[in-house]
N, CA, C and O atoms as CSV, one atom per row, in Angstrom:
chain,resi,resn,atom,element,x,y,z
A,1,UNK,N,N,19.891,-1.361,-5.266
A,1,UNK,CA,C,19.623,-2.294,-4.188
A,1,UNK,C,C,18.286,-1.958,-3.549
A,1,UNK,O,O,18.059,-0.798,-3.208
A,2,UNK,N,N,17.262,-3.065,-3.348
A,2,UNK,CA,C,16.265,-2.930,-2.546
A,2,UNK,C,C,16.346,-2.301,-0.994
A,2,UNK,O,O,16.835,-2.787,0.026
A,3,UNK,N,N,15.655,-0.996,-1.236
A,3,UNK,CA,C,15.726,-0.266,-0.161
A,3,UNK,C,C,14.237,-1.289,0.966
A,3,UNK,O,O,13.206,-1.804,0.533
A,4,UNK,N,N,14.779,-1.228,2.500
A,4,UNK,CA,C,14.283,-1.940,3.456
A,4,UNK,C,C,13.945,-1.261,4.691
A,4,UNK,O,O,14.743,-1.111,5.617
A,5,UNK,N,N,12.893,-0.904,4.688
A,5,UNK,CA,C,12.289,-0.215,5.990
A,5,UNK,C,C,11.470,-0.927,7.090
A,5,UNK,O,O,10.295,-1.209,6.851
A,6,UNK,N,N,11.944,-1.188,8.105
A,6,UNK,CA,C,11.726,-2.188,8.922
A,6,UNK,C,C,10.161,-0.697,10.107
A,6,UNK,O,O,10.431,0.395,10.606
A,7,UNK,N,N,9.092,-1.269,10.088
A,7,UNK,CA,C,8.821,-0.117,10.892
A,7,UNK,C,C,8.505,-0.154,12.350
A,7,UNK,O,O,8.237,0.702,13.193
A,8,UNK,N,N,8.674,-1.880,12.345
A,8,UNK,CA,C,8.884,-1.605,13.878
A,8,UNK,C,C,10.212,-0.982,14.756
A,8,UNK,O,O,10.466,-1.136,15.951
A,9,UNK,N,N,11.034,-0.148,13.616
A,9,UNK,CA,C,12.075,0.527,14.559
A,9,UNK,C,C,11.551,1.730,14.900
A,9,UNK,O,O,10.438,1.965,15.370
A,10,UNK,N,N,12.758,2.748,14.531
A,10,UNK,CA,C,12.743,4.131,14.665
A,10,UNK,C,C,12.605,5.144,13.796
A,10,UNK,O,O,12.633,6.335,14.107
A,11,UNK,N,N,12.368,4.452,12.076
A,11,UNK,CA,C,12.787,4.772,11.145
A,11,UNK,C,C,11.850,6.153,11.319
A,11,UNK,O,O,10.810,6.114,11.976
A,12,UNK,N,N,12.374,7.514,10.593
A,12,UNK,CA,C,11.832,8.575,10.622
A,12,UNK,C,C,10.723,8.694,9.165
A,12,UNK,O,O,9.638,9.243,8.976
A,13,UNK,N,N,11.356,8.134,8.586
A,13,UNK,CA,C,10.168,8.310,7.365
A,13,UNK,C,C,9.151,6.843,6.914
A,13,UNK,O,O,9.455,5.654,7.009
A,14,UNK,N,N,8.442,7.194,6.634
A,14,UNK,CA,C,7.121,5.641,7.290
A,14,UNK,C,C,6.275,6.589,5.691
A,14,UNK,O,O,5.516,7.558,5.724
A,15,UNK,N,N,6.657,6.030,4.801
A,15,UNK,CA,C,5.669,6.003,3.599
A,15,UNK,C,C,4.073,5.763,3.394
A,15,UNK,O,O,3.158,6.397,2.869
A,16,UNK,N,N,4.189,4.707,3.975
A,16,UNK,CA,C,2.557,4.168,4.227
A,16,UNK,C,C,2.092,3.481,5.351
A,16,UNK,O,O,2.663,2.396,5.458
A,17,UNK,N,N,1.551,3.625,5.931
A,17,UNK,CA,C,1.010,3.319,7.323
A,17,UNK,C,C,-0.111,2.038,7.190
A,17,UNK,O,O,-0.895,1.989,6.242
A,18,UNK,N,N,-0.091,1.362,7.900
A,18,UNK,CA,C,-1.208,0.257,8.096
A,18,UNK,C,C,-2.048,0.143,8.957
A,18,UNK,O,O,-1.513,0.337,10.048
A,19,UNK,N,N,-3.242,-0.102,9.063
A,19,UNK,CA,C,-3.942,-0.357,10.215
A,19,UNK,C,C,-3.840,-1.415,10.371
A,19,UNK,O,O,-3.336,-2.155,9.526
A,20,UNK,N,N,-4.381,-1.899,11.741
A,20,UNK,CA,C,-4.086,-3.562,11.952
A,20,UNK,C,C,-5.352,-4.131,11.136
A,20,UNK,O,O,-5.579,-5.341,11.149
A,21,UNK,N,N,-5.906,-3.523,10.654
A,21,UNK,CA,C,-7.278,-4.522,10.105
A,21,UNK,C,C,-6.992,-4.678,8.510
A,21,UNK,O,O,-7.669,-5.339,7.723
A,22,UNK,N,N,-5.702,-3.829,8.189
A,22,UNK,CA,C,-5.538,-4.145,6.885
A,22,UNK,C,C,-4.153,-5.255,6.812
A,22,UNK,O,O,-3.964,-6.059,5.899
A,23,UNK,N,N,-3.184,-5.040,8.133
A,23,UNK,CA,C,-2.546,-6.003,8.104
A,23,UNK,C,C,-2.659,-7.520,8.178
A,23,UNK,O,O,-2.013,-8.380,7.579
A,24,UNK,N,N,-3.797,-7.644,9.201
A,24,UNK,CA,C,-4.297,-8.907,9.558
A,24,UNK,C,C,-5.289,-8.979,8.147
A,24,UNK,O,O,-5.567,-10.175,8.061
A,25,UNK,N,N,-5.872,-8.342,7.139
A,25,UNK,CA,C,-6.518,-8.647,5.963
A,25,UNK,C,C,-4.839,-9.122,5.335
A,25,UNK,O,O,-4.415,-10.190,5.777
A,26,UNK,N,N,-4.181,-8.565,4.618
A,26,UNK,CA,C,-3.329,-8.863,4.263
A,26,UNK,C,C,-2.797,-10.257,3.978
A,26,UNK,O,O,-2.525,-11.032,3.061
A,27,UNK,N,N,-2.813,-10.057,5.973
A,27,UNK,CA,C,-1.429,-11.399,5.978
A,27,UNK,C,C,-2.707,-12.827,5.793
A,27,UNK,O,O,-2.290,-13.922,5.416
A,28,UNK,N,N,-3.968,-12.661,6.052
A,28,UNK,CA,C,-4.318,-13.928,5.515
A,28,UNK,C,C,-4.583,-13.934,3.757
A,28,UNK,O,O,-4.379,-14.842,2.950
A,29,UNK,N,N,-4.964,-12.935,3.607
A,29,UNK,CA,C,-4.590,-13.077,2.222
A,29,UNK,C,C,-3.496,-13.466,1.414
A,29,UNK,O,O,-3.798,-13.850,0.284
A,30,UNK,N,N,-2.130,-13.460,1.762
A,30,UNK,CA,C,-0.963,-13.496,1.220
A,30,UNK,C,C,-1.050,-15.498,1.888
A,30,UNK,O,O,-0.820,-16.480,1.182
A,31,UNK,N,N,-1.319,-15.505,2.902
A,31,UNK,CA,C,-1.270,-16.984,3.682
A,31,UNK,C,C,-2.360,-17.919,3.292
A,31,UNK,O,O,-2.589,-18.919,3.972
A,32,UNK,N,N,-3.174,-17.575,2.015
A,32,UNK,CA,C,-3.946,-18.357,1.323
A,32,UNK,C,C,-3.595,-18.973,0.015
A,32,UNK,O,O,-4.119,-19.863,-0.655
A,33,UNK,N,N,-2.458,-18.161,-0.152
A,33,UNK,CA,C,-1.728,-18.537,-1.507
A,33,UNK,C,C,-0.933,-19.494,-1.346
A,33,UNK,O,O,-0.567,-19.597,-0.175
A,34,UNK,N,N,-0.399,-20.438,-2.221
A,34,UNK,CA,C,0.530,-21.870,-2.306
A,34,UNK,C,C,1.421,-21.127,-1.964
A,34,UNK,O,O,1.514,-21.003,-0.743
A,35,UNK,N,N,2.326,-20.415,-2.729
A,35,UNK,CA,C,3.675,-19.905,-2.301
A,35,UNK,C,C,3.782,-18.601,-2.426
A,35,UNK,O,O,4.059,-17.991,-3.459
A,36,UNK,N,N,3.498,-18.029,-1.053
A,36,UNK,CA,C,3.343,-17.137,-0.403
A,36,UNK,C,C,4.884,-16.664,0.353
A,36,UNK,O,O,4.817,-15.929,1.338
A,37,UNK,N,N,5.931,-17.014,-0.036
A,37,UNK,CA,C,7.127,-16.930,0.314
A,37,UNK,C,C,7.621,-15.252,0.370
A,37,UNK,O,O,7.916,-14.525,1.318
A,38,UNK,N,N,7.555,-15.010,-1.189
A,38,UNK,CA,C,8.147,-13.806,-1.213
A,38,UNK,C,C,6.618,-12.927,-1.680
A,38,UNK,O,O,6.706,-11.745,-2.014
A,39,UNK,N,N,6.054,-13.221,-1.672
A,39,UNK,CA,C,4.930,-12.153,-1.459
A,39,UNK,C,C,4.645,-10.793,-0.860
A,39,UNK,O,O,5.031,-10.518,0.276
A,40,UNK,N,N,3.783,-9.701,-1.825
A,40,UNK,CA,C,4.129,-8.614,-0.827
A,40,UNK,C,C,2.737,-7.949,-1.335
A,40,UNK,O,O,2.135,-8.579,-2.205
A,41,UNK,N,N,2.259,-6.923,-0.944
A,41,UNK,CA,C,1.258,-6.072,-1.629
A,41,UNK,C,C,2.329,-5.377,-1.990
A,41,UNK,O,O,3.402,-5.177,-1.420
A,42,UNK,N,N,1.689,-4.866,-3.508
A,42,UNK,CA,C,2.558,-3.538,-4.294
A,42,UNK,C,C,1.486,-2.124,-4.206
A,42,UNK,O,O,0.597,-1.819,-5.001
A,43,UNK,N,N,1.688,-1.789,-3.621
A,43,UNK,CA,C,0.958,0.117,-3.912
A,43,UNK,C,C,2.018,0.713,-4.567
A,43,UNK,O,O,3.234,0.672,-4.381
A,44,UNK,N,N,0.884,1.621,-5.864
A,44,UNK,CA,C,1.673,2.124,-6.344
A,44,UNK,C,C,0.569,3.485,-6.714
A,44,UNK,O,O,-0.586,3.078,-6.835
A,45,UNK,N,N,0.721,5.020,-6.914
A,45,UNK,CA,C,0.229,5.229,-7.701
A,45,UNK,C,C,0.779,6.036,-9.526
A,45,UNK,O,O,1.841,6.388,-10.039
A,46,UNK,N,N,-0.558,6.001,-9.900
A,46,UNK,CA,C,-0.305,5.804,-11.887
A,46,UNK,C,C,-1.490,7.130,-12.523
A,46,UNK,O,O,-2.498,7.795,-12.285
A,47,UNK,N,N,-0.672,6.902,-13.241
A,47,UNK,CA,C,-1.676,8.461,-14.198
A,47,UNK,C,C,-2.883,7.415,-14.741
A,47,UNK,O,O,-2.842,6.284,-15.227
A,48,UNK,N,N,-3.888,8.273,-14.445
A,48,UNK,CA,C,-4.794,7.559,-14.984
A,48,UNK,C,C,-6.318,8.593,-14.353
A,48,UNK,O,O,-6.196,9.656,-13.744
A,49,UNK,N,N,-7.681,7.917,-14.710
A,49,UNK,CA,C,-8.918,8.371,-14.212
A,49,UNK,C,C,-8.536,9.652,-14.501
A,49,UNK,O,O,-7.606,10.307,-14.971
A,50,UNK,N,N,-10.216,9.791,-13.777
A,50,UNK,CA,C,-10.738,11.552,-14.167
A,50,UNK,C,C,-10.122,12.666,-13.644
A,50,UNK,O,O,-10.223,13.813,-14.081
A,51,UNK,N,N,-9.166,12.113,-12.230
A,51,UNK,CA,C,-8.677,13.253,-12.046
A,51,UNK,C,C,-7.577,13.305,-12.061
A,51,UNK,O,O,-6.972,14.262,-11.576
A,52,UNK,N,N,-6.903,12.138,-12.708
A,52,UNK,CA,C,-4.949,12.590,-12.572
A,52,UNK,C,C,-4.654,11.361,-12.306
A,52,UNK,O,O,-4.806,10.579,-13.244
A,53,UNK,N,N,-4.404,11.081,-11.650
A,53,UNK,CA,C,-3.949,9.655,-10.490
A,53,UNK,C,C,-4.497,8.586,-9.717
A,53,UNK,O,O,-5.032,8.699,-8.614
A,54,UNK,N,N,-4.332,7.590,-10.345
A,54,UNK,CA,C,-5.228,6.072,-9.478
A,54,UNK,C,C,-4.023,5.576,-8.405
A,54,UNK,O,O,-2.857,5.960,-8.306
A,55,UNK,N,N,-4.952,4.336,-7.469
A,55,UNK,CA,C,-4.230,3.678,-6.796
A,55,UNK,C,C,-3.924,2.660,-7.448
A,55,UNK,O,O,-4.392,2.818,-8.576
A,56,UNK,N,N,-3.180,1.294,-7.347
A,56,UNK,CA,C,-3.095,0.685,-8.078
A,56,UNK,C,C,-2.176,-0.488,-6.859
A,56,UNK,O,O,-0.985,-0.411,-6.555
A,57,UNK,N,N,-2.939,-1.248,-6.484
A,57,UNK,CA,C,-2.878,-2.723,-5.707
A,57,UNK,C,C,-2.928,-3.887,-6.208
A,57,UNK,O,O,-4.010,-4.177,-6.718
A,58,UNK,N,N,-1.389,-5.358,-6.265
A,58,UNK,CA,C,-2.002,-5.778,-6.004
A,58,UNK,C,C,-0.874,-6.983,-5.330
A,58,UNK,O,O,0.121,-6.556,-4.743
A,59,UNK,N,N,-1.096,-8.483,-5.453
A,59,UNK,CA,C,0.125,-9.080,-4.745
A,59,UNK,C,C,1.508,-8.734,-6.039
A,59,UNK,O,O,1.504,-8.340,-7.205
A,60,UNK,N,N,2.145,-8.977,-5.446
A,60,UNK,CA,C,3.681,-9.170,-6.403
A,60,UNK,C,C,4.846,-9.818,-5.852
A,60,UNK,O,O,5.070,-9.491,-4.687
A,61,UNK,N,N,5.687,-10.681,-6.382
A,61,UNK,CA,C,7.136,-11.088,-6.033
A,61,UNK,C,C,8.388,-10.352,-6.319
A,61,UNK,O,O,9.427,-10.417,-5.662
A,62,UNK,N,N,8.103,-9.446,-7.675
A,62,UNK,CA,C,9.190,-8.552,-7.954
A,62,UNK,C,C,9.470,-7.727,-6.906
A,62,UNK,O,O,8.813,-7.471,-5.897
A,63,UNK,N,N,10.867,-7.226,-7.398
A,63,UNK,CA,C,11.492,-6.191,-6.266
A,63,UNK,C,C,12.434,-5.612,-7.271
A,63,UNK,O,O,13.585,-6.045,-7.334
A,64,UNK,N,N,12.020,-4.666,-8.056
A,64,UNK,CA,C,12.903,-3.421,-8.370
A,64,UNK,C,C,14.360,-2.910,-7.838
A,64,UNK,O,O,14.377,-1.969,-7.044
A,65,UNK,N,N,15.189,-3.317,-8.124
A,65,UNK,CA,C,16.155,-2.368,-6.901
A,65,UNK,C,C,16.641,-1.265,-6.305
A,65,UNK,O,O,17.662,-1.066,-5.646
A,66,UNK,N,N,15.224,-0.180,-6.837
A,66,UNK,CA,C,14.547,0.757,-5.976
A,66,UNK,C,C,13.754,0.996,-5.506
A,66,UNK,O,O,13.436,2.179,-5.381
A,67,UNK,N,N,13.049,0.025,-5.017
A,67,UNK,CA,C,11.703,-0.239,-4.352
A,67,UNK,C,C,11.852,-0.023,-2.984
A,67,UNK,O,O,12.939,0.039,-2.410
A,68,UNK,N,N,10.926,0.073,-2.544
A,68,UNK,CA,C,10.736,0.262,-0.802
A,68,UNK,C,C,10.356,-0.345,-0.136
A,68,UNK,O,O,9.337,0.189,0.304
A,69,UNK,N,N,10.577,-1.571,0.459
A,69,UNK,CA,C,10.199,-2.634,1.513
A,69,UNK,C,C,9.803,-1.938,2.416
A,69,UNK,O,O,10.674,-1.139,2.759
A,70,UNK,N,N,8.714,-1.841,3.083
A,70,UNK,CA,C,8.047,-2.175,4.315
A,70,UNK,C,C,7.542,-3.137,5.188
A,70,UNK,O,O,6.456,-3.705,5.073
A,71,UNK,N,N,8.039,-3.232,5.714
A,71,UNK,CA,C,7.821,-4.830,6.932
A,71,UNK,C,C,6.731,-4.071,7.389
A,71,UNK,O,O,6.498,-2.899,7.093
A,72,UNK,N,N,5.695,-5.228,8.555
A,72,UNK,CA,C,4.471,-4.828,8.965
A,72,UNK,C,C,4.245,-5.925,9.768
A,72,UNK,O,O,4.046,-6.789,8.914
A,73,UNK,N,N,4.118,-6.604,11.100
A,73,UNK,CA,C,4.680,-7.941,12.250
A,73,UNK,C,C,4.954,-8.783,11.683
A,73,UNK,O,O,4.219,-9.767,11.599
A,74,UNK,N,N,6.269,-8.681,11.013
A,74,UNK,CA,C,7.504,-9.645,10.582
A,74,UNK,C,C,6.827,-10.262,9.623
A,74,UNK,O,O,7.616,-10.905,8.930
A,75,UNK,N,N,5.393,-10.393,9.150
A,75,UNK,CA,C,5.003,-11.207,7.734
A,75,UNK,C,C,3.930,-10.487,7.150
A,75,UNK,O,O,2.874,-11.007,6.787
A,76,UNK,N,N,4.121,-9.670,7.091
A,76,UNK,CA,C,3.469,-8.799,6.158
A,76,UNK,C,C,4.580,-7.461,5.412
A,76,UNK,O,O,5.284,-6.605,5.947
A,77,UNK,N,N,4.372,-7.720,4.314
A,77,UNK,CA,C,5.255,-6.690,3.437
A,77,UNK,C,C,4.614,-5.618,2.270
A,77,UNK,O,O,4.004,-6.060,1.296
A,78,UNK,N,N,4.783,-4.448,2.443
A,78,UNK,CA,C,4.687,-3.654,1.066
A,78,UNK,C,C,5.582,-3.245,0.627
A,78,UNK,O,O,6.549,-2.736,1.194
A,79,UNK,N,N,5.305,-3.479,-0.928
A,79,UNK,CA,C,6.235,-3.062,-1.540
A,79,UNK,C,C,5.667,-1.489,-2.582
A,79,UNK,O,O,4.571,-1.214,-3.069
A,80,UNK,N,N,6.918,-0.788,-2.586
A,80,UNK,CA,C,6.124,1.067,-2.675
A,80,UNK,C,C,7.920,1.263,-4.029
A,80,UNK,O,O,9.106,1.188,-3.709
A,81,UNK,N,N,7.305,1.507,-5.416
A,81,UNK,CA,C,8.349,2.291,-6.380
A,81,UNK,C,C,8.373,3.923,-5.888
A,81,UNK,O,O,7.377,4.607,-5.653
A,82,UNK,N,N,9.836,4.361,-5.796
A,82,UNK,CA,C,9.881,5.271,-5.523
A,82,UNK,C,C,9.419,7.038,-5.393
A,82,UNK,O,O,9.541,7.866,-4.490
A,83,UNK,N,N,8.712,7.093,-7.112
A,83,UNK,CA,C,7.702,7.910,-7.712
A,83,UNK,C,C,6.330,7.834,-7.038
A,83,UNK,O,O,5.422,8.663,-6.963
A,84,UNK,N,N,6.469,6.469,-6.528
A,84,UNK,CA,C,4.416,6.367,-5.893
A,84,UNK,C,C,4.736,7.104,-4.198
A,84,UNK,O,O,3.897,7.790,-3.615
A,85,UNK,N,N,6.379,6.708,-3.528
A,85,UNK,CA,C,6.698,7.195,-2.147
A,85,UNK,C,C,5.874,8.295,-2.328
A,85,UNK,O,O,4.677,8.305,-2.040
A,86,UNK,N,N,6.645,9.443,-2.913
A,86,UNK,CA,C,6.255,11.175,-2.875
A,86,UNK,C,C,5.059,11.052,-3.325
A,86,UNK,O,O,4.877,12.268,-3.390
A,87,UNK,N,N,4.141,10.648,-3.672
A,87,UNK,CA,C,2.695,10.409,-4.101
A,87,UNK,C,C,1.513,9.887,-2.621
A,87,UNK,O,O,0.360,10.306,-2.517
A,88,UNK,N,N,2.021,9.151,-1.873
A,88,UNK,CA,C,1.626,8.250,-0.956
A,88,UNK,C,C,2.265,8.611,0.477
A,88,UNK,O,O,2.036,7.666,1.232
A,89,UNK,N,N,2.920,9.542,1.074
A,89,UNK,CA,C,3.728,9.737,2.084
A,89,UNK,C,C,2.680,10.577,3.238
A,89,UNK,O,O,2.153,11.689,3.243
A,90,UNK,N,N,2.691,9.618,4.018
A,90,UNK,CA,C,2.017,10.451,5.385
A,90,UNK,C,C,0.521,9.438,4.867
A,90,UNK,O,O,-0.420,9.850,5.546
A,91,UNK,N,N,0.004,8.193,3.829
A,91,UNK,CA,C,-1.285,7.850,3.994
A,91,UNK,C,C,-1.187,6.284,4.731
A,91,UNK,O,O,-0.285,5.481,4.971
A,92,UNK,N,N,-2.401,6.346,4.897
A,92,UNK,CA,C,-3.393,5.231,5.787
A,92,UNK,C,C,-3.251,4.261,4.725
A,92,UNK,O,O,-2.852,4.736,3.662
A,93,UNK,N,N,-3.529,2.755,4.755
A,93,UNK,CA,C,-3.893,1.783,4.032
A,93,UNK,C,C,-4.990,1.219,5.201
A,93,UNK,O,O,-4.595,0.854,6.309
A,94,UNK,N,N,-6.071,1.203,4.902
A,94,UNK,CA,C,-6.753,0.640,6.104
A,94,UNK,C,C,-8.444,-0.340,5.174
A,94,UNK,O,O,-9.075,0.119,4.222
A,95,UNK,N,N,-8.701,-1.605,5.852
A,95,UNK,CA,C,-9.330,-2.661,5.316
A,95,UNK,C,C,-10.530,-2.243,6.282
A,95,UNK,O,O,-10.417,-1.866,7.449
A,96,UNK,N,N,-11.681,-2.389,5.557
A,96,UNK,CA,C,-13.107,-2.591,6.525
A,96,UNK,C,C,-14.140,-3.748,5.705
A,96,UNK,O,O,-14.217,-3.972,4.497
A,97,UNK,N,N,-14.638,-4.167,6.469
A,97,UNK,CA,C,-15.260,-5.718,6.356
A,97,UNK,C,C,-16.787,-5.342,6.920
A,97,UNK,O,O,-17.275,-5.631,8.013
A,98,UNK,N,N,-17.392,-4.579,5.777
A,98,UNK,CA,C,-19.215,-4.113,5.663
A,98,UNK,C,C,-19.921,-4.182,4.982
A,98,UNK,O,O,-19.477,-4.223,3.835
A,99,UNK,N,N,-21.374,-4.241,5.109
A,99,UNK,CA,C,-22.247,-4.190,3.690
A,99,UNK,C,C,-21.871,-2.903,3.379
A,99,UNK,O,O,-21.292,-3.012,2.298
A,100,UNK,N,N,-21.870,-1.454,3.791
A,100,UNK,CA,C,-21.924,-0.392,2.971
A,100,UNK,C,C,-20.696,-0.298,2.796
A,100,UNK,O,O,-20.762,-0.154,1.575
A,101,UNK,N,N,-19.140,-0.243,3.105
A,101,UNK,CA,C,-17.662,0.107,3.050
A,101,UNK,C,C,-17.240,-1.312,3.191
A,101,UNK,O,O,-17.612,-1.855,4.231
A,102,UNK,N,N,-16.313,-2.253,2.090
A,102,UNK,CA,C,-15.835,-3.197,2.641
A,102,UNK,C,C,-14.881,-3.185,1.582
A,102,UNK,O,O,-15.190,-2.947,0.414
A,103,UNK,N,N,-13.460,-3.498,2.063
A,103,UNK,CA,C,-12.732,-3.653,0.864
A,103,UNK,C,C,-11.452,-2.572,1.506
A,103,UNK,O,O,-11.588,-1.981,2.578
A,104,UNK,N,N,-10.291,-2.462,0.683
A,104,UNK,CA,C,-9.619,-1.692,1.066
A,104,UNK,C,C,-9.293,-0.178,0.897
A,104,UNK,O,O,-9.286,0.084,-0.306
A,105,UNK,N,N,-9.025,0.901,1.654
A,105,UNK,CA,C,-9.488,2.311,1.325
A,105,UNK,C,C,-7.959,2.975,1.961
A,105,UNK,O,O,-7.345,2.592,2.957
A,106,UNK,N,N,-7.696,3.814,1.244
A,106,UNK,CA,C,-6.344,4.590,1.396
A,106,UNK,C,C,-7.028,6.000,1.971
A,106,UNK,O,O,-7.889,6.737,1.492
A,107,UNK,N,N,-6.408,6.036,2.970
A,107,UNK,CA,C,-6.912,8.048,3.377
A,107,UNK,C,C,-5.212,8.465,3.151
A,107,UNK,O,O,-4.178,8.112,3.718
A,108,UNK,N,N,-5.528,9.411,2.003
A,108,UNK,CA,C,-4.034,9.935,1.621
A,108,UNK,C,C,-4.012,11.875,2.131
A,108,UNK,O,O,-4.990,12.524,1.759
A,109,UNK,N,N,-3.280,12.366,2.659
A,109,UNK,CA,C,-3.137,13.561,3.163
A,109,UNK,C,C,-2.721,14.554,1.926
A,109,UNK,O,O,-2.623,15.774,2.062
A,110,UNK,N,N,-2.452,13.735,0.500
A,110,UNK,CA,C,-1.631,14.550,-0.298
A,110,UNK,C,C,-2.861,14.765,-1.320
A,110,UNK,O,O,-2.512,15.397,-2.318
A,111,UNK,N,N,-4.020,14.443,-1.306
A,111,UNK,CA,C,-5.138,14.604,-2.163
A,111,UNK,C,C,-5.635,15.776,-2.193
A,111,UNK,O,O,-6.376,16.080,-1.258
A,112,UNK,N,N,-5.381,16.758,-3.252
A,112,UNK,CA,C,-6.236,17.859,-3.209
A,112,UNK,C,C,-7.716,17.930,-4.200
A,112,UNK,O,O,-8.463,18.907,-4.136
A,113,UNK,N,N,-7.973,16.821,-5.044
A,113,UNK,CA,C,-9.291,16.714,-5.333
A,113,UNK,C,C,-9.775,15.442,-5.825
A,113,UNK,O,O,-9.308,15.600,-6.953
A,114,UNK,N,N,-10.265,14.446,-5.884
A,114,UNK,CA,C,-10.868,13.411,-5.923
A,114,UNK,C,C,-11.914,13.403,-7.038
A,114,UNK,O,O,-12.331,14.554,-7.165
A,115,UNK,N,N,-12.469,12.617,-7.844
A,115,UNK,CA,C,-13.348,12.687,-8.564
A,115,UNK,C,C,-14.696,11.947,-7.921
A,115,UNK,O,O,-14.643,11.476,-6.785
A,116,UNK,N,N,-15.937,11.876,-8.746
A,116,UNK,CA,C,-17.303,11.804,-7.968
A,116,UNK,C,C,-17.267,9.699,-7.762
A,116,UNK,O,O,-18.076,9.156,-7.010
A,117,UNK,N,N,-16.486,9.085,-8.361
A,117,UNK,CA,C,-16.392,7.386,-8.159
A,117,UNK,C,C,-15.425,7.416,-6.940
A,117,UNK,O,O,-15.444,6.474,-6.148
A,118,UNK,N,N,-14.669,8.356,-6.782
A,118,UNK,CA,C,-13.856,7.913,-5.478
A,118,UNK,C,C,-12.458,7.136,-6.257
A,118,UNK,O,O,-11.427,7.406,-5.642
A,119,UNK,N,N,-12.265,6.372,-7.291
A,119,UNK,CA,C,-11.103,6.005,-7.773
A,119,UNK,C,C,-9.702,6.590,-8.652
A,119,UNK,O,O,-8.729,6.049,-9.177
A,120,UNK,N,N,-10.226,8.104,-8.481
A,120,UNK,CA,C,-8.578,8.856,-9.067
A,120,UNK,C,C,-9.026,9.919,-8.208
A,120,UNK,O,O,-10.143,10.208,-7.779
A,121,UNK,N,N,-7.638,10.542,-8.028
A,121,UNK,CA,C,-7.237,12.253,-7.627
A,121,UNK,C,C,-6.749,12.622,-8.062
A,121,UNK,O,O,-6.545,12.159,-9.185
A,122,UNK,N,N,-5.980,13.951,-7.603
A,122,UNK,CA,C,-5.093,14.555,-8.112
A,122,UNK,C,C,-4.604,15.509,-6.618
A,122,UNK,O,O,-3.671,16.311,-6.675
């Protein structure tokens, strides 16, 4: 069964965190699409790149029935497979809108080395 983490409660464990500039990126992004109903961002991460592990974003309708719902002001959703949780726990998802940084950027606490493109760790 699709696990459901609502985070405007009390919940003690909060997988991935949002800033409001990635939520409000988000939710018009998801609200540009025809049917945008069950829509969600999927983070996940995957073996891959130079140093071990990529991120890997993007929309999706599936829902695994071990996946991890995250709500985010009632219309915005991520969706997180359980293997990427322990991979991703305690990080940022946060959007910036610049000529030099624009686009979306994860600050993850569980990174102990990064490669020189910035797109895998380990």
């Amino acid at each position: 069964m699709t696990q459901l983490l609502n985070i405007k409660s009390s919940q003690p464990v909060k997988p991935v965190e949002l800033t409001a500039r990635a939520v409000d990126k988000i939710g018009e992004l998801v609200s540009a699409e025809a049917d945008a109903s069950d829509l969600a961002l999927r983070m996940a991460v995957r073996p891959g790149g130079c140093s071990g592990f990529s991120y890997e974003m993007f929309f999706d309708t599936q829902r695994d029935a071990d996946d991890i719902v995250l709500e985010f002001d009632d219309d915005v959703n991520v969706v997180v497979d359980p293997q990427s949780v322990e991979m991703l726990k305690g990080s940022t998802l946060d959007y910036k809108d610049g000529l030099m940084e624009g686009g979306f950027s994860i600050d993850n606490p569980n990174v102990t080395r990064s490669c020189g493109c910035g797109n895998s760790f380990s």
